[in-house]
C-alpha positions in Angstrom: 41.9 182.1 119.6 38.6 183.3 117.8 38.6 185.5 115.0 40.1 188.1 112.7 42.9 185.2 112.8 46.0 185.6 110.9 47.7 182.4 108.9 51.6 183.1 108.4 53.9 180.9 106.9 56.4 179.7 109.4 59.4 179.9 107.3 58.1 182.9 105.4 58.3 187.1 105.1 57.8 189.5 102.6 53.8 189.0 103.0 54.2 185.4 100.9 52.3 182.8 103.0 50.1 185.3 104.8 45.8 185.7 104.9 44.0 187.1 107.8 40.9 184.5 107.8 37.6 186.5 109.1 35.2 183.5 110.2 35.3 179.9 109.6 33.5 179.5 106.3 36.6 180.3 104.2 39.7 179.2 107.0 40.2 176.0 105.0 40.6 177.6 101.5 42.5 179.9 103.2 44.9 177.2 104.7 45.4 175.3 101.6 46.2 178.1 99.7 48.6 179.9 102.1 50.5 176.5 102.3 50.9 176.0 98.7 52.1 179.7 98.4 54.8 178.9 101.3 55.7 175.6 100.2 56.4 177.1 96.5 58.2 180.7 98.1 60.2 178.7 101.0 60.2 174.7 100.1 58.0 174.4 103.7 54.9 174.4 104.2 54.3 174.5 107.5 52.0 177.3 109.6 51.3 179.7 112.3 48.5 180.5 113.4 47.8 183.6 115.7 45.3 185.8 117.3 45.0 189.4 114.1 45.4 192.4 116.3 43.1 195.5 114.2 43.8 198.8 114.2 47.9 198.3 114.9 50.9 199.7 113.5 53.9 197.8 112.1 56.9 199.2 113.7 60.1 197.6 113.7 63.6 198.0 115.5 66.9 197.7 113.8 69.4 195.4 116.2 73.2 194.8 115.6 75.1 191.9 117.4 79.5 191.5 117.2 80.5 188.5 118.3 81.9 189.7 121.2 78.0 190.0 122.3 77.6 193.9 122.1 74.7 194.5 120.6 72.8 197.8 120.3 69.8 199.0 118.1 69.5 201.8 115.3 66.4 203.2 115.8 63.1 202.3 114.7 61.4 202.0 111.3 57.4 202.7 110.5 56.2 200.1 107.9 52.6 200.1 108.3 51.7 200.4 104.8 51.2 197.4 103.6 49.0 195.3 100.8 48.9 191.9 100.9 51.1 192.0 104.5 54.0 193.2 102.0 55.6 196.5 103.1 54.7 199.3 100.1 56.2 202.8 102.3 58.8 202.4 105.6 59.8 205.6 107.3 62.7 206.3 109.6 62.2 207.1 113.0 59.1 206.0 113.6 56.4 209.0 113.5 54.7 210.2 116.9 56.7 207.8 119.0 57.5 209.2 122.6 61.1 209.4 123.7 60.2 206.6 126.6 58.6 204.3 124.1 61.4 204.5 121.5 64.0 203.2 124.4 61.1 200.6 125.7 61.2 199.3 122.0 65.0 199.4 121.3 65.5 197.8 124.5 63.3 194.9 124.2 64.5 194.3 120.6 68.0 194.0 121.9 67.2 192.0 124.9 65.5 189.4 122.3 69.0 189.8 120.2 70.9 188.9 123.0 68.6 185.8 124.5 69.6 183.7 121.6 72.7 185.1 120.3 72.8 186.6 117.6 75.3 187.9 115.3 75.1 190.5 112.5 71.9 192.7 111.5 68.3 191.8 112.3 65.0 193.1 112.8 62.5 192.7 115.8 59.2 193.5 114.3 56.2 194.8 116.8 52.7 195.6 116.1 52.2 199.0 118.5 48.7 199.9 119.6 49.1 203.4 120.8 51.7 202.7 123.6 51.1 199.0 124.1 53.5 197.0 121.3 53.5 193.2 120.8 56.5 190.8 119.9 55.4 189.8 115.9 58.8 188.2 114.3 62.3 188.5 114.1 64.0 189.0 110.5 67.3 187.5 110.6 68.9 190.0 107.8 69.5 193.4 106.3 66.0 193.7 104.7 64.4 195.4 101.7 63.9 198.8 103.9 67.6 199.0 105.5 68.6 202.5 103.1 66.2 204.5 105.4 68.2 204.1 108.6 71.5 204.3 107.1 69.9 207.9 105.3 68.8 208.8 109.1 72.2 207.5 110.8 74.7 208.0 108.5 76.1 204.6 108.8 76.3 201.8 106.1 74.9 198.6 107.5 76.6 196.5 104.7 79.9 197.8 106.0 78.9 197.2 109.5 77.6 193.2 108.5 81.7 192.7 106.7 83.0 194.2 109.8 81.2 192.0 112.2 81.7 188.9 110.1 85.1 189.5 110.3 85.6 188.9 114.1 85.4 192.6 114.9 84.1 194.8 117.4 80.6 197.2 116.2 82.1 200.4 115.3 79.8 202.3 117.9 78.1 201.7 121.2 74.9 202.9 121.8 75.5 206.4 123.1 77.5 206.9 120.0 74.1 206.1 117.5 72.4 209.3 116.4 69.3 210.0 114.4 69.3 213.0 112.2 66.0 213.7 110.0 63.7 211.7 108.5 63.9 209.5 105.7 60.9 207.8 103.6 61.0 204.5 100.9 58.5 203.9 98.5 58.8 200.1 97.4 58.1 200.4 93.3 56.4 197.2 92.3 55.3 195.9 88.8 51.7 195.5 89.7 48.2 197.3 88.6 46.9 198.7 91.5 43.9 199.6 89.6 42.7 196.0 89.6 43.7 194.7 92.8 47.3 194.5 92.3 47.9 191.8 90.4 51.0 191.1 89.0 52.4 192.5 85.6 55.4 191.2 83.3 56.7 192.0 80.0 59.3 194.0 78.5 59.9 197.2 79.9 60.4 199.8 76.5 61.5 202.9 78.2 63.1 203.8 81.4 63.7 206.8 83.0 65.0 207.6 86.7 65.2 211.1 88.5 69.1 212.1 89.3 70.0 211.1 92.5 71.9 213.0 94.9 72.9 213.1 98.8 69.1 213.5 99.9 68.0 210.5 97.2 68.8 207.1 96.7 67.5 204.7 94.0 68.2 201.1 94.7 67.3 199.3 91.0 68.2 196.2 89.2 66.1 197.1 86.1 66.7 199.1 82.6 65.6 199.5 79.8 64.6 196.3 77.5 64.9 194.3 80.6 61.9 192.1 80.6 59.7 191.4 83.6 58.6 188.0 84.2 55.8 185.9 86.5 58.9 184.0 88.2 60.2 186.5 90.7 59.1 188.8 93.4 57.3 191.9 91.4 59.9 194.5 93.1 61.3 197.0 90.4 63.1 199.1 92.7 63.4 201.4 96.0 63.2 204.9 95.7 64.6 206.5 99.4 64.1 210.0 99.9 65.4 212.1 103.1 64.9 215.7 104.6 65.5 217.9 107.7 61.8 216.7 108.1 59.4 214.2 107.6 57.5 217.5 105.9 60.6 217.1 103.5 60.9 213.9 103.1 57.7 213.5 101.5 58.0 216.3 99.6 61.3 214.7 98.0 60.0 211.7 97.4 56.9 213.0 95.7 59.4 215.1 93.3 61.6 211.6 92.2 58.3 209.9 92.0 57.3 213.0 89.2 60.7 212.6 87.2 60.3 208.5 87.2 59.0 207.3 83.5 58.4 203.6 82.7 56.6 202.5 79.7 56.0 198.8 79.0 54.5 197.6 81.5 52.3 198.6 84.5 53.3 199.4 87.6 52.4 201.5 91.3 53.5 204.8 90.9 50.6 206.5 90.7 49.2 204.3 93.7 52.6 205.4 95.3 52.3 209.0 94.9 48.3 208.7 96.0 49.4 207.0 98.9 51.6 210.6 99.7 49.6 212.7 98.8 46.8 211.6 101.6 45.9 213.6 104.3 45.7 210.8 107.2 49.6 210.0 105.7 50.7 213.8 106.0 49.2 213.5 109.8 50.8 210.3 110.3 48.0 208.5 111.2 48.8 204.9 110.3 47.9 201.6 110.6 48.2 198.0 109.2 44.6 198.5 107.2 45.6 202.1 106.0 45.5 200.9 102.5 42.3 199.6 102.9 40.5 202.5 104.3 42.6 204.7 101.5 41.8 202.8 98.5 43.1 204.3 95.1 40.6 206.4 93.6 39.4 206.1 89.5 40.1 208.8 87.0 39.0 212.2 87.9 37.3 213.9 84.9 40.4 216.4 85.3 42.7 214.1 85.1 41.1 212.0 82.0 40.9 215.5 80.2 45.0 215.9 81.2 45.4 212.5 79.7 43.1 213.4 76.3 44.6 216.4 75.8 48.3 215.7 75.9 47.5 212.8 73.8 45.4 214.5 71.3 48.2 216.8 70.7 51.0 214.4 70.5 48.8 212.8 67.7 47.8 215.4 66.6 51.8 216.9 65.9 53.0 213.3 65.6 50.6 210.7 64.7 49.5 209.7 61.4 47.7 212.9 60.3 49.8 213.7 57.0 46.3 211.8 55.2 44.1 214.4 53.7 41.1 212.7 54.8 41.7 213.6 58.3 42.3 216.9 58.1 38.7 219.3 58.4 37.7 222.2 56.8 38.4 225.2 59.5 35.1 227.4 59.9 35.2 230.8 58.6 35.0 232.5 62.4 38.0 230.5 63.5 41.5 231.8 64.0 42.9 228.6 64.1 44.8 227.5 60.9 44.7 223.7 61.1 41.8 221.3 62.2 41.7 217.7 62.9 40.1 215.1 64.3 41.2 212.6 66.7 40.1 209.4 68.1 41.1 208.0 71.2 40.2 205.4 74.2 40.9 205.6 77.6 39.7 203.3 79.5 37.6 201.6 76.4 36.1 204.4 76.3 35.6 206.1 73.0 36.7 210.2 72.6 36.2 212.4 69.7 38.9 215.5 69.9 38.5 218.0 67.3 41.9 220.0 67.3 42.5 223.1 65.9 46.1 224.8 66.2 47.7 228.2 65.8 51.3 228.6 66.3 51.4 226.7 69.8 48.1 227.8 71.2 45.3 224.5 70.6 42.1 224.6 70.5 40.5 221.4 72.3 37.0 220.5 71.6 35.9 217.4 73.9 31.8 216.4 73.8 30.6 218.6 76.5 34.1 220.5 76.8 36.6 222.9 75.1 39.7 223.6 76.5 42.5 226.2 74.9 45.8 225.3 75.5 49.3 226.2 75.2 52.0 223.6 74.7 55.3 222.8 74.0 56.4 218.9 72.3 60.1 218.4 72.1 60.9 215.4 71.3 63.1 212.8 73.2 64.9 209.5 73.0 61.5 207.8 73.2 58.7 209.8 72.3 58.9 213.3 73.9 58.4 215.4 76.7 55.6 217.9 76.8 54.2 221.1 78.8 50.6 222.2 79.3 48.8 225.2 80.5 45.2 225.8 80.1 43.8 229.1 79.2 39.8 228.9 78.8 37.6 229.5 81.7 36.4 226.0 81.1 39.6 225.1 82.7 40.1 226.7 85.7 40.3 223.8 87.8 43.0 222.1 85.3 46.7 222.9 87.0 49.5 223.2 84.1 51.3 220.3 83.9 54.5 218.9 82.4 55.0 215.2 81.4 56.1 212.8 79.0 54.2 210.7 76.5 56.0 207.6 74.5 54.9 205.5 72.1 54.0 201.9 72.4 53.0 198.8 70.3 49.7 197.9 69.9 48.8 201.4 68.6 49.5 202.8 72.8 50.3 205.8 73.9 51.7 205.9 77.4 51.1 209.4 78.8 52.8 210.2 82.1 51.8 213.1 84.3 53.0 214.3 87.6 50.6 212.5 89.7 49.3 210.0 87.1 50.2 207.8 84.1 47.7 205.9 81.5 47.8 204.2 78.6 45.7 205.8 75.7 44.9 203.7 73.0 44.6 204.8 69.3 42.2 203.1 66.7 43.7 200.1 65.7 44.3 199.1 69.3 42.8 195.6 70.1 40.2 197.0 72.4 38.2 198.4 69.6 37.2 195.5 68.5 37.2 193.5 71.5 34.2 190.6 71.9 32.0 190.7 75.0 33.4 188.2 77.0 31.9 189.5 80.4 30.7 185.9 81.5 34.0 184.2 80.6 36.5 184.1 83.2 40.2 185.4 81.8 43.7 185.3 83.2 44.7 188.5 84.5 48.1 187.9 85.0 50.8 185.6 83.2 51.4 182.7 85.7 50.5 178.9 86.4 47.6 177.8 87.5 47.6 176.0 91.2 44.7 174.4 91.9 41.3 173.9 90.1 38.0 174.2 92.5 35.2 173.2 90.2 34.2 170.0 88.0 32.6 170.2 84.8 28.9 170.6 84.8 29.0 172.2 88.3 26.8 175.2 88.3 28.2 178.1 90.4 27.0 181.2 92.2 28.3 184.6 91.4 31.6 185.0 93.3 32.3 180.9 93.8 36.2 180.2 93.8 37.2 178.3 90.0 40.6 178.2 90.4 43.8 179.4 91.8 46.6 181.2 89.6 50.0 181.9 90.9 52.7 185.0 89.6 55.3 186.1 90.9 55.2 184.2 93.9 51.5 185.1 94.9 48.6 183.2 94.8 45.4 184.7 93.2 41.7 183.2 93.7 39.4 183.6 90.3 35.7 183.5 91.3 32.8 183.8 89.0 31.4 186.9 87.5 28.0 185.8 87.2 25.7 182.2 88.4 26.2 179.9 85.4 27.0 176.2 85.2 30.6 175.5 84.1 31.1 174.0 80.3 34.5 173.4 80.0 37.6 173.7 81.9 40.3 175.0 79.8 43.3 174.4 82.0 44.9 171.8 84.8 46.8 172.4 88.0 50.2 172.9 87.0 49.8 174.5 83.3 51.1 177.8 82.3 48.7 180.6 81.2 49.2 183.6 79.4 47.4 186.7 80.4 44.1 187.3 79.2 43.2 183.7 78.4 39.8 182.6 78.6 40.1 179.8 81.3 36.9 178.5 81.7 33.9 178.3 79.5 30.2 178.0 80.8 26.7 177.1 79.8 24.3 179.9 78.7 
């Protein structure tokens, strides 16, 4: 079969149970851990093993089945951006697929339907390269992605599964099955995309959804003080957006994504709304890998100034400033009537903001940097919106914004922009007076650990497996940051660890 090979559990979906294996030095890791993964997601634990076709998109076909044996498909679905073989963005129709090759697809999907039978909704899932496509897997049920083709046929597919259960007829043949538009789902997950994705739990302190309408659809199970835990799949919600084009689908679905606040935990909007926001996406240019090639990028210095500055003035009209001591002497040339100082970490690192107000006009004064802005703060239900506009040449390239920033223990400020969201910590916050643990390895997620790879007194290279942690039904390999020789291990197969545990110590 050779190489890139692809291990899928054989009972599996939704990604759980899946690793492409490169060469043989790493297939047997790779086969453990993908059958511990599908014996814990699907009580089996048995594999496939198949030939990884590069460079492919994931399209799959909507089929319906009566029991009278009609059976007739609803057009196609584009899911090719994936991490972790789990779907992030699905589309309805399809993008760039020729009228001939929509019919080959939805033909062969309902041929398949019919050769064994079926009843109800399913999915026939191909890997197309360019006009060639490939069998992959059938799904048999209404899956996560189902609201885009009932937005682009107006038809509900839940209504459709009662009605065939019940011994009836499908409603339509397939003359009667129209497509109107386009219609795009982002898949919200409770992950950090910043640091591979892991998994994040915990309590989720504010919650705020855009208003939905005809052209938007939010399908959620979550609110506010719900809590988010390492036990189930890291879904929060589906956000489905549809337009008169796929132009305006995207644009729709970027607009909800800008009116979505969550504070509490992390999870991938920003990723989402990077993901958009690409050009290869806007020219429909996908692929299984996408992702990959279109990794998400770190902090622009515009956006950490964005970040600083609404942060600085929420402190500053907010925060703990009524303390003489932190209140400067203005200079004799200034306009400005107050002054302060404010200290602040983003991303552990240390900022110094000197700011200095008149009426609602700021005065910004970074290391490096000044920035004049005007602002307005009103204050909501948790914490309080906010709206930005720079005036100093400085500036130009700094676009006025409007956001939301909200308060959070542990001396955090969660500050969400249009096309970004970060936590900015305030002094106080744990990470000032953090210990360098660089050589020791620590949880980064809340889960149980699966398998231990090393013995005591075992010296290790830089980026040799220790051990195996599971969340939220995914499995997560922790190599070593450094050569060392292991000291203790802090933790057996099976045990529960809390995020940010040290789990192994070694020798100096």
């Amino acid at each position: 079969m050779g190489y890139p090979l692809l291990i899928k559990a054989a009972f599996g979906g939704g990604g759980k149970g899946m690793r492409v294996v490169d060469s043989s030095e790493n297939l047997q890791q790779q086969l453990e851990s993908a059958r511990r993964e599908a014996e814990k997601a699907f009580g089996n634990n048995q594999l496939l093993l198949e030939r990884f076709v590069t460079n492919a998109r994931h399209v799959e076909v909507q089929i319906f089945f009566d029991q009278q044996g009609n059976g007739v498909f609803l057009f196609d679905r584009d899911c090719s951006l994936q991490r972790r073989h789990q779907k992030v963005i699905e589309e309805a129709p399809a993008p760039g697929l020729t009228p001939g090759l929509r019919e080959a697809m939805g033909n062969a999907a309902v041929a398949a339907g019919k050769a064994i039978g079926y009843q109800g909704a399913g999915t026939v899932e191909f890997l197309l390269d360019d006009e060639q496509f490939y069998f992959m897997e059938m799904n048999t049920r209404l899956q996560v992605e189902h609201p885009v083709t009932e937005m682009v046929t107006d038809l509900d597919l839940v209504e459709w599964q009662l009605t065939v259960a019940s011994g009836k007829p499908l409603p339509l043949n397939q003359a009667s099955v129209h497509c109107h538009g386009h219609a795009i789902e982002a898949r919200l997950y409770a992950e950090n995309p910043r640091q591979d994705f892991l998994p994040t739990s915990g309590r989720i302190l504010a919650l705020e959804w855009p208003e939905t309408h005809g052209n938007l659809r939010i399908d959620t199970g979550i609110q506010a003080g719900d809590s988010i835990t390492a036990w189930y799949d890291p879904m929060m919600a589906k956000i489905i957006a549809r337009g008169s084009s796929r132009k305006a689908a995207i644009a729709q679905l970027q607009a909800a994504l800008a009116r979505y606040y969550q504070a509490g935990i992390c999870d991938n909007r920003d990723f989402l709304t990077h993901l958009l926001a690409t050009r290869d996406f806007i020219d429909a240019k996908l692929s299984t890998d996408f992702i990959d090639h279109h990794p998400f990028p770190a902090l622009s210095p515009e956006q950490q100034y964005q970040l600083l500055a609404v942060a600085a003035i929420y402190q500053f009209e907010h925060g703990s400033l009524a303390r003489s001591d932190e209140l400067l002497t203005t200079s004799c040339d200034s306009s400005f009537s107050t002054e302060s100082l404010i200290q602040l970490y983003l991303d552990e690192q240390c900022w110094l903001v000197r700011v200095d107000k008149q009426s609602n006009r700021y005065l910004l004064r970074f290391p490096g940097m000044s920035l004049a802005i005007t602002a307005n703060i009103n204050p909501e239900t948790c914490g309080a919106s906010v709206s930005v506009s720079f005036d100093l040449t400085d500036a130009e390239q700094l676009r006025p914004i409007t956001g939301r920033i909200i308060p959070q223990p542990g001396q955090l400020l969660k500050v969400i922009l249009p096309d970004i969201s970060h936590d900015v910590a305030l002094p106080g916050h744990p990470m000032e007076h953090e210990d360098d643990r660089d050589n020791v390895p620590l949880a980064p997620m809340s889960g149980s650990i699966t398998c231990v790879m090393v013995n005591e007194g075992q010296p290790v290279e830089q980026g040799t497996p220790l051990l195996m942690m599971e969340a939220m039904k995914m499995e997560h390999c922790i190599t070593a940051k450094a050569s060392g020789t292991v000291e203790r291990i802090l933790y057996r197969a099976g045990d529960q660890v809390a995020a940010g545990s040290p789990l192994l110590t070694f020798i100096e």
